[in-house]
C-alpha positions as CSV (number, residue, x, y, z in Angstrom):
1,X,88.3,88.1,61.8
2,X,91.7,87.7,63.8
3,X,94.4,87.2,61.9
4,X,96.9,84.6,63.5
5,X,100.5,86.2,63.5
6,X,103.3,83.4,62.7
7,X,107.3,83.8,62.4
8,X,109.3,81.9,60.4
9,X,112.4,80.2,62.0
10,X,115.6,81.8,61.4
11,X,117.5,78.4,61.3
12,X,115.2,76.2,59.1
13,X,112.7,78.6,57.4
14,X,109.7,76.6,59.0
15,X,106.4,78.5,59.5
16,X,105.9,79.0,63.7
17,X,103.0,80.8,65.8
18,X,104.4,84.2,67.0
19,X,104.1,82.6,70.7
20,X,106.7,79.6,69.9
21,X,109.8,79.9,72.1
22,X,111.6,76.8,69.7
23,X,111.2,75.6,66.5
24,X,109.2,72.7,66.4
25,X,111.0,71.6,63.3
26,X,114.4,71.9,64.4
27,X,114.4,73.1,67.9
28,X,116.7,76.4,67.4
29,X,115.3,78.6,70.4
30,X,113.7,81.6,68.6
31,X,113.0,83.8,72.1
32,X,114.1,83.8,76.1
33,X,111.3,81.9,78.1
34,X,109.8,83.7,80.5
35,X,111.2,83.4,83.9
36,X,108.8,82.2,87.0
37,X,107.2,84.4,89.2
38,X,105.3,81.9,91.7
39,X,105.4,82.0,94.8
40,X,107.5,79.2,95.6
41,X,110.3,81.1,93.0
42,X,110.0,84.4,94.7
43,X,110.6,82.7,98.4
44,X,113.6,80.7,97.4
45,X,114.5,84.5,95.4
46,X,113.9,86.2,98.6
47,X,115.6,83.8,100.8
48,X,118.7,84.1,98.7
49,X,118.8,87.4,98.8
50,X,118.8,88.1,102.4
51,X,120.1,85.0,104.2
52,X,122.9,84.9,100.9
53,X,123.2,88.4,100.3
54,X,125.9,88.0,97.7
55,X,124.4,85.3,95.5
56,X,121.2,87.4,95.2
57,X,122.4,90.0,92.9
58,X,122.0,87.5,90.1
59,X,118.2,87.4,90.4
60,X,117.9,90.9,90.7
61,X,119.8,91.3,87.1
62,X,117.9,88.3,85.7
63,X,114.0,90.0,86.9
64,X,115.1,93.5,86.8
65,X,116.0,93.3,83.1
66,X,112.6,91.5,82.2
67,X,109.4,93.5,80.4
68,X,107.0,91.8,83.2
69,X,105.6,94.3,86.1
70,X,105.5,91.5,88.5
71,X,108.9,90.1,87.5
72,X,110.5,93.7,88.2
73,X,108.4,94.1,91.0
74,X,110.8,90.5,92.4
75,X,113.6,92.3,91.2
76,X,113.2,95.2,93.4
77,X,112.2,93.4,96.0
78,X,115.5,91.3,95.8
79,X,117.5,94.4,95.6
80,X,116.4,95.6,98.5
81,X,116.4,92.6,100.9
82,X,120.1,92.2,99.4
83,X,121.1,95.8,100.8
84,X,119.3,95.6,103.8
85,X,121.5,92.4,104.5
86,X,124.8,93.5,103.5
87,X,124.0,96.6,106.2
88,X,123.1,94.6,108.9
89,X,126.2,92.5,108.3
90,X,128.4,95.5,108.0
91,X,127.0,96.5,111.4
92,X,126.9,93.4,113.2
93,X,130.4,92.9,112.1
94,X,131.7,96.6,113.9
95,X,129.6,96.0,117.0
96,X,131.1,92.8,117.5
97,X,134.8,94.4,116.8
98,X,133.9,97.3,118.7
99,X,132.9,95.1,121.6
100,X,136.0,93.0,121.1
101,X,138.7,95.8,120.9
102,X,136.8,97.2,124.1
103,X,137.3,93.6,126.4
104,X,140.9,93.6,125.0
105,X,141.8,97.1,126.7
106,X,140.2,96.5,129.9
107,X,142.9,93.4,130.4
108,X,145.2,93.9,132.8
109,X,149.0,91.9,132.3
């Protein structure tokens, strides 16, 4: 026969189902929900991550840190869109110097 695993609450001493995430008696939060790995979450993650580069390191912490494959699978995948913009900004940012130093010297006064 199974045997039903159960957790008491820390707060109130109530009697919960191992899977609670709050106490149904007093609503203390006994464990971290899970965060969302649809695929609606992981296109706004994605588009954050490259077209914000910046902002996107906070999803990579958040999904890198969790026990889930497919949530550190995101992660990863967050990570690297995130360096893959910051690169192309760094080099769109010295061609376009590089281009504008180079119509500055060819000016004639």
């Amino acid at each position: 026969m199974d045997e039903i695993k159960e957790i008491s609450c820390p707060s109130c001493r109530a009697v919960l189902p191992a899977s609670a995430y709050f106490c149904l008696q007093c609503g203390a939060k006994l464990k971290k929900s899970p965060v969302s790995t649809s695929a609606s979450k992981q296109a706004l993650i994605y588009f954050i991550s490259f077209f914000l580069a910046p902002f996107g390191i906070g999803y990579v912490f958040k999904y890198l840190k969790q026990s889930d494959h497919k949530a550190r699978k995101i992660g990863i995948v967050a990570l690297i869109l995130t360096i893959l913009a910051v690169a192309l900004m760094i080099w769109t940012t010295k061609e376009f110097m590089s281009s504008y130093y180079n119509s500055l010297n060819t000016l004639t006064f």
